[in-house]
C-alpha positions in Angstrom: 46.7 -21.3 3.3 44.2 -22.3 0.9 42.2 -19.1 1.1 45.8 -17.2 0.0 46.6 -19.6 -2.6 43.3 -18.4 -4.2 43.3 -15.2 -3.7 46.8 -14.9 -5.5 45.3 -17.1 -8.2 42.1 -14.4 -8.4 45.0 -11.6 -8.4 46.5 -12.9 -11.5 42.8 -12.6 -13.3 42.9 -9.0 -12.3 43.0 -7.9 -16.2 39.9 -9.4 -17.1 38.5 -8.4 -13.7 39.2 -4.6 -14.9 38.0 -5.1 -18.4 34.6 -6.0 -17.2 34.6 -2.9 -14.5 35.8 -0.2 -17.0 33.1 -1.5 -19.6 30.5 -1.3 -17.2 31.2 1.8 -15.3 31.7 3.9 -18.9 28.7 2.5 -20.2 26.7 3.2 -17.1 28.3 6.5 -16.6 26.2 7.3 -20.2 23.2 6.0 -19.7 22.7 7.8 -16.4 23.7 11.1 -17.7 21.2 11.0 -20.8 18.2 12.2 -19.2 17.5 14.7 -16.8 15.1 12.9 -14.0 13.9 17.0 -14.1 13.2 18.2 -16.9 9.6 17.8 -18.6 10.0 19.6 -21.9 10.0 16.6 -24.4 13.1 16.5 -26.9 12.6 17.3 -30.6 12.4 14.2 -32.4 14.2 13.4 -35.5 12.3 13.5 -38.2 12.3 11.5 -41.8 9.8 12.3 -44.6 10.0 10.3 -47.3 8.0 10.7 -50.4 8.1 9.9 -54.0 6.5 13.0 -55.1 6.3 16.8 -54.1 3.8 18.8 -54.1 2.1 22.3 -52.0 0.7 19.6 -49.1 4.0 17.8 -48.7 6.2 21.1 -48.4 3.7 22.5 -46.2 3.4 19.8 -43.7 7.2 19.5 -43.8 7.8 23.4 -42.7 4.7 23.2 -39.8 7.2 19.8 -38.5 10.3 21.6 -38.5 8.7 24.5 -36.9 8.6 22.4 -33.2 11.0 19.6 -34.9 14.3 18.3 -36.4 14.1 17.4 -40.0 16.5 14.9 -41.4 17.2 14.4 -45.3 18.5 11.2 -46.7 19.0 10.8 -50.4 17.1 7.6 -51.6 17.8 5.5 -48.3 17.4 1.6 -48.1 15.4 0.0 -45.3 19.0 -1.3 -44.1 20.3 2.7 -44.1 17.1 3.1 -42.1 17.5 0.8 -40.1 20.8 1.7 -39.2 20.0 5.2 -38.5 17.4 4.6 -36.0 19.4 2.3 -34.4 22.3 5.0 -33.8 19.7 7.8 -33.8 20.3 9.6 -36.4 16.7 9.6 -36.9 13.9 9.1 -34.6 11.0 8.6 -36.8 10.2 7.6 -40.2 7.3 8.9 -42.6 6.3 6.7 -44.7 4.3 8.9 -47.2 2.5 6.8 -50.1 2.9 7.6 -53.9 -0.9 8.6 -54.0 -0.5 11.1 -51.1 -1.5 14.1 -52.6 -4.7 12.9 -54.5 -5.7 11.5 -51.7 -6.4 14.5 -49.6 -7.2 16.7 -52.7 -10.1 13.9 -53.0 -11.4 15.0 -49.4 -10.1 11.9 -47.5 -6.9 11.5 -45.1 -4.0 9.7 -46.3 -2.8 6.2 -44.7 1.0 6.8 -43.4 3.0 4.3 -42.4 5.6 5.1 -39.4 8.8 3.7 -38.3 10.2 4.7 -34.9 12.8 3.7 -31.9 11.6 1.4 -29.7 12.1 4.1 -27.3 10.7 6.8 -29.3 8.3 8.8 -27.1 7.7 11.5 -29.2 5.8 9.3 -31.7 2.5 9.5 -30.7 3.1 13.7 -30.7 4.7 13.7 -34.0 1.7 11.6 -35.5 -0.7 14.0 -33.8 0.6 17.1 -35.2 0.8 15.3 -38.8 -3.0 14.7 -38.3 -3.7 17.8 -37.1 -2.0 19.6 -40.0 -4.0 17.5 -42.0 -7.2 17.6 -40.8 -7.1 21.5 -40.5 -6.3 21.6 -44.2 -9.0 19.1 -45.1 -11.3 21.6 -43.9 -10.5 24.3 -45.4 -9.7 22.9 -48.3 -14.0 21.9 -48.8 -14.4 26.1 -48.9 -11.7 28.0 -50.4 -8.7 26.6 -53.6 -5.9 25.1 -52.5 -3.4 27.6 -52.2 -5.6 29.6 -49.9 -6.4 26.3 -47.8 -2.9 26.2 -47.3 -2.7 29.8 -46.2 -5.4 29.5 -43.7 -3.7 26.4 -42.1 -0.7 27.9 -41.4 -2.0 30.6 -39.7 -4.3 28.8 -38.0 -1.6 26.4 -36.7 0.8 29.0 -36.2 -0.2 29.6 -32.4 2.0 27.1 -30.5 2.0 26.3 -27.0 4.3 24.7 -24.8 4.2 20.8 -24.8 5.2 19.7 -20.9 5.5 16.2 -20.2 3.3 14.7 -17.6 5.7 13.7 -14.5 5.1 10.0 -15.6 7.4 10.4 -18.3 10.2 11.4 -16.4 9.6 8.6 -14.2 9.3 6.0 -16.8 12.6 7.2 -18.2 14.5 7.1 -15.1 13.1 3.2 -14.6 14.1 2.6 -18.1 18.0 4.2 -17.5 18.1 2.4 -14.5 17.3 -0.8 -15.7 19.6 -0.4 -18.7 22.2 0.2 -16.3 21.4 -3.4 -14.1 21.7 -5.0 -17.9 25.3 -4.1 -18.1 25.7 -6.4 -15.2 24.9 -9.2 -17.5 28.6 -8.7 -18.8 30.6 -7.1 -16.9 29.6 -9.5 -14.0 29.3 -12.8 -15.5 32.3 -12.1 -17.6 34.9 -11.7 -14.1 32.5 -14.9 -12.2 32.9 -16.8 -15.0 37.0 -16.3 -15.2 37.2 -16.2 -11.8 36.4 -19.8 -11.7 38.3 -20.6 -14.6 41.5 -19.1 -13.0 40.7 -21.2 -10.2 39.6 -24.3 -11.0 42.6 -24.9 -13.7 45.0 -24.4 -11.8 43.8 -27.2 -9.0 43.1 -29.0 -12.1 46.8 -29.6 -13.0 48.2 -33.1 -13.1 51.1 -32.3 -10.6 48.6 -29.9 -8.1 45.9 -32.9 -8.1 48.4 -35.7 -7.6 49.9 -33.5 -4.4 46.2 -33.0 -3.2 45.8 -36.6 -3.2 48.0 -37.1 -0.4 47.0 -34.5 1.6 45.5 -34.9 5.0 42.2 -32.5 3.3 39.7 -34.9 1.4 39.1 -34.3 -1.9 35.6 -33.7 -0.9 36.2 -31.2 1.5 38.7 -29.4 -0.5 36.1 -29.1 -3.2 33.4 -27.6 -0.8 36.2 -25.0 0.9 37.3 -24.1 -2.8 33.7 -23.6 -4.0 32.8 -21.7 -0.6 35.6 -19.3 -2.1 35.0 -18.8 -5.1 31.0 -18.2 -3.8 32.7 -15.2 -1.7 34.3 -13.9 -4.4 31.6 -13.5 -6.6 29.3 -12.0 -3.7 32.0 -9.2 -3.1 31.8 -8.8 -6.9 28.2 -8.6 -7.2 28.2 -6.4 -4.2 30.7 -3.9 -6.1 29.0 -4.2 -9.3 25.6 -3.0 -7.8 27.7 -0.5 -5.7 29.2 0.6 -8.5 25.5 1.3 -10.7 23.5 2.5 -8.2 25.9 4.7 -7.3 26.1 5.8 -11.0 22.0 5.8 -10.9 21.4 7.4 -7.8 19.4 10.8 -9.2 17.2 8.0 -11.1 16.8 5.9 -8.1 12.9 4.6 -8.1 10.9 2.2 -5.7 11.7 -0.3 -8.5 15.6 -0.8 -7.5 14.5 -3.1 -5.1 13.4 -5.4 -7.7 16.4 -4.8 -9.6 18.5 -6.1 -6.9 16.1 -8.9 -6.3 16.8 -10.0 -10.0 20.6 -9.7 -9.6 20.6 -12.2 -6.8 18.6 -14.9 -8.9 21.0 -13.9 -12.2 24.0 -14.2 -9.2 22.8 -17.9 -8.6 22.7 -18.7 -12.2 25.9 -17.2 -13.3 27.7 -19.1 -10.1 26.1 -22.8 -10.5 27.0 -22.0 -14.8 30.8 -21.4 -13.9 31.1 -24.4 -11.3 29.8 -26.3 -13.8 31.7 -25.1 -17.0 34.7 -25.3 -14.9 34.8 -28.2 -13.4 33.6 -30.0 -16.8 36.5 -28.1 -18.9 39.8 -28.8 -18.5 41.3 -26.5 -21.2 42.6 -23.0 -20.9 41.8 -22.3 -24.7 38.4 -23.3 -24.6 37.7 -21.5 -20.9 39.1 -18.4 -22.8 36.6 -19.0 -25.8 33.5 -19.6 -23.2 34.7 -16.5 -21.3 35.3 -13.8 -24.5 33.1 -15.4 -27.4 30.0 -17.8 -25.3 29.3 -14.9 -23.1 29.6 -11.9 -25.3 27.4 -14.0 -27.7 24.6 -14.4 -25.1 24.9 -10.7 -24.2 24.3 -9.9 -27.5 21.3 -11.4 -28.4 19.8 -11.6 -25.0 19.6 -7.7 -25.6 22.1 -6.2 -23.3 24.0 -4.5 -26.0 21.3 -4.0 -28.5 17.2 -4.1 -27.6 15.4 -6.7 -28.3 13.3 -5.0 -30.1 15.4 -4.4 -32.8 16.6 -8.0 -33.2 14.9 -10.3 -36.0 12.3 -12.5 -33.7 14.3 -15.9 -35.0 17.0 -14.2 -32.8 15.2 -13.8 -29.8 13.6 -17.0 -29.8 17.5 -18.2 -29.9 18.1 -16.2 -26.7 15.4 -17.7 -24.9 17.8 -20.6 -24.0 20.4 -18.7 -22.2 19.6 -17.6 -18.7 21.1 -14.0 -19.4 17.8 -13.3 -22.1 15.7 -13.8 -18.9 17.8 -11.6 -16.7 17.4 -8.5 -19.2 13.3 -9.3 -19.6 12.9 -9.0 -15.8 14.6 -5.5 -16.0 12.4 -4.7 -18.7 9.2 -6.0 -17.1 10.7 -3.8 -13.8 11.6 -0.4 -15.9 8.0 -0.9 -18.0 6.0 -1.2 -15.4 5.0 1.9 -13.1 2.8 0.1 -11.2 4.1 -3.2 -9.2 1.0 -4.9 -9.0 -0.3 -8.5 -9.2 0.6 -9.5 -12.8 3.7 -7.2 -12.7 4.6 -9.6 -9.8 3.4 -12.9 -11.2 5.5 -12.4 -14.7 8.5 -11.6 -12.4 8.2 -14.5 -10.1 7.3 -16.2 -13.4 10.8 -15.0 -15.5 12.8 -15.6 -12.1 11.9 -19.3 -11.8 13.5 -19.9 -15.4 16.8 -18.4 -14.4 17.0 -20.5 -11.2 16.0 -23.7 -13.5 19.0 -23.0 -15.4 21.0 -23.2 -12.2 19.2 -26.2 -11.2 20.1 -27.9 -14.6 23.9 -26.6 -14.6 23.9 -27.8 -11.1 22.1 -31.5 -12.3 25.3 -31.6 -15.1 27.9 -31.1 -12.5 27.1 -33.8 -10.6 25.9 -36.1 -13.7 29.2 -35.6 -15.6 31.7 -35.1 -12.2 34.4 -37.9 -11.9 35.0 -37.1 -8.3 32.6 -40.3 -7.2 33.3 -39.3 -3.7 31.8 -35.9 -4.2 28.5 -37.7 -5.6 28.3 -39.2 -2.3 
C-alpha cells in the first residue's frame, strides 16, 4: 500500500520528470550529431583579423587564409562582442595583429601575434602554422627582391595546397569529448527529477494530518522512514538507469572504451545527488522553498559547474565558487575521461582523486540529516 501511495505521489511529479527528459534528450540529440566519428578532413575555422592598419602584407596574408579558410569581418568589435562570438561560434579564432605589424616584418623580423580561440578550437595550432608560414616565406624573399615582387613570389610559392587529413586521434578525441558532454547533461536533467522526486514525497508524508495518522499506525516511524527512503532509492536507480539508456543510446556511433568510466562517474554523482535530496527534504518543510532549490539552487550549480557553459570560458572567481557543489566535480571527471586517450596511472589517480570529493559531499549531507533530524528514534 505504501509502495502505491508513492508511486501516485511520483505520478503527480510527472511534469517536471518530462521537463528534465525533453531537455536532456534534445540537447544530447545535438551534441551527438555534430561530428562525424568518420570523417578526417578538419573543418574550416572561423577566422578574425583584426588590425589597426592596412597595408600589401596584411591583405596578402588575409587572401592566402581565406584560400583554405572562413574569414569573418566585424566592424570595431569589443572584447565583450568577441567574447560573445566565440562563445556562439560565430568565430573560431582571433588575430590579434599589433599596430607596428607591418614595420616589423619590413625590418626583417616576425611579428608577435596574439591569438584568441574556443576552448575547443582544434584548428588553432593549423591556422597559426599557416600564418607563420606565409610569413616566413615572405621574410625570405623579401631580403632579395622589393616588396611587391616578394609578395608575388609568396603567393605562388604557397599556392600549391595539399590536402590536410586528421590523424585518427582526432576523431577519437572528439567523439570522447561529445560523449562526455552528453554524460554532463545528466547533471540536470537527473538531479533536477531526484531532487523533486523527493520533494513530492517527502512533503506530502510531512503533512500535519498524514504524520499525526502515521503515528498510530502499527508501522514505526523508523521503519516507515527506511521503506519510504528504500523507495525513493528505486526510483532514482530506474531514473538513472533511463537517463544513461537514454544518452548512450543517443551516443552510440561515438561509443569509446571510456564509457565505462563515464558510467562509473554517474554512480558516484547518483550517490551524491540521493544523500543531497534526503537531506534537503527531510530538513525543508516548505513547498515554496523545495520549488526554489529544485528550479533556481540546481540550475545555478549547473551553470557554473560548467554543464551549460565550459569552464573554460567562466571568470576563474566563478569556478573556484563551483568547487563547493558536488555537480563541478561530476563535470571535471567527464572532462578528465573525454581529455584523456590514454587511461593510465595518473588519469586513474585524479579520477579516484575527483570521485572521493563527490562521495564526501554525500557523506556530509548524510552527517546533516542525522545532526539536524528530529525523529530521535531514527538517530538510534
Amino acid at each position: 500500500m505504501l509502495y502505491k501511495t508513492i508511486w501516485k505521489l511520483l505520478k503527480a511529479n510527472k511534469v517536471n520528470l518530462v521537463i528534465g527528459v525533453v531537455i536532456t534528450l534534445v540537447i544530447t540529440f545535438f551534441y551527438s550529431q555534430s561530428i562525424d566519428t568518420g570523417n578526417t578532413n578538419l573543418q574550416e575555422a572561423k577566422i578574425l583579423i583584426l588590425s589597426e592598419k592596412s597595408s600589401p602584407i596584411i591583405d596578402g596574408m588575409t587572401e592566402y587564409l581565406a584560400e583554405t579558410q572562413t574569414i569573418v569581418t566585424m566592424e570595431e568589435p569589443t572584447q565583450k562582442e568577441i567574447d560573445d562570438a566565440l562563445y556562439f561560434q560565430q568565430i573560431g579564432i582571433v588575430l590579434f595583429l599589433p599596430n607596428d605589424f607591418s614595420e616589423t616584418i619590413s625590418a626583417g623580423q616576425m611579428p608577435t601575434i596574439d591569438i584568441q580561440a574556443r576552448p575547443d578550437a582544434f584548428s588553432k595550432a593549423v591556422v597559426t602554422q599557416q600564418v607563420t608560414t606565409f610569413l616566413q616565406t615572405y621574410l625570405a624573399y623579401a631580403q632579395s627582391f622589393p616588396a611587391e615582387e616578394a609578395m608575388a613570389q609568396t603567393k605562388e610559392v604557397l599556392s600549391s595546397q595539399g590536402e590536410l587529413v586528421l590523424n585518427s586521434e582526432y576523431s577519437h578525441r572528439m567523439g570522447r569529448l561529445l560523449s562526455g558532454m552528453s554524460f554532463n547533461l545528466l547533471a540536470y536533467g537527473l538531479f533536477m527529477s531526484i531532487f523533486s522526486g523527493f520533494g513530492v514525497v517527502n512533503l506530502a508524508f510531512n503533512r500535519k494530518a498524514i504524520n499525526n495518522r502515521n503515528q498510530v499506525a502499527p508501522v514505526s516511524k523508523r521503519k516507515l522512514h527506511r521503506q519510504i527512503t528504500w523507495a525513493l532509492i528505486g526510483y532514482s536507480t530506474l531514473l538513472t538507469v533511463g537517463f544513461c539508456g537514454l544518452v548512450l543510446l543517443l551516443t552510440r556511433n561515438i561509443w569509446t572504451n571510456a564509457t565505462g568510466w563515464h558510467l562509473l562517474n554517474v554512480l558516484f554523482f547518483l550517490i551524491t545527488m540521493v544523500a543531497f535530496s534526503s537531506c534537503m527534504t527531510a530538513i525543508i518543510k516548505n513547498s515554496e522553498a523545495i520549488g526554489g532549490i529544485s528550479n533556481i539552487f540546481i540550475m545555478g550549480c549547473c551553470f557554473i559547474g560548467g554543464v551549460f557553459v565550459p569552464s573554460e570560458l567562466l571568470p576563474e572567481i566563478v569556478n573556484k565558487i563551483a568547487a563547493f557543489t558536488p555537480t563541478y566535480w561530476f563535470i571535471q571527471n567527464n572532462l578528465l575521461i573525454g581529455q584523456n586517450l590514454t587511461l593510465n596511472a595518473a588519469f586513474k589517480e585524479t579520477f579516484l582523486f575527483q570521485s572521493g570529493i563527490l562521495l564526501a559531499f554525500a557523506a556530509v549531507f548524510v552527517v546533516i540529516q542525522l545532526v539536524m533530524s528530529k525523529d530521535k528514534a531514527y538517530l538510534r
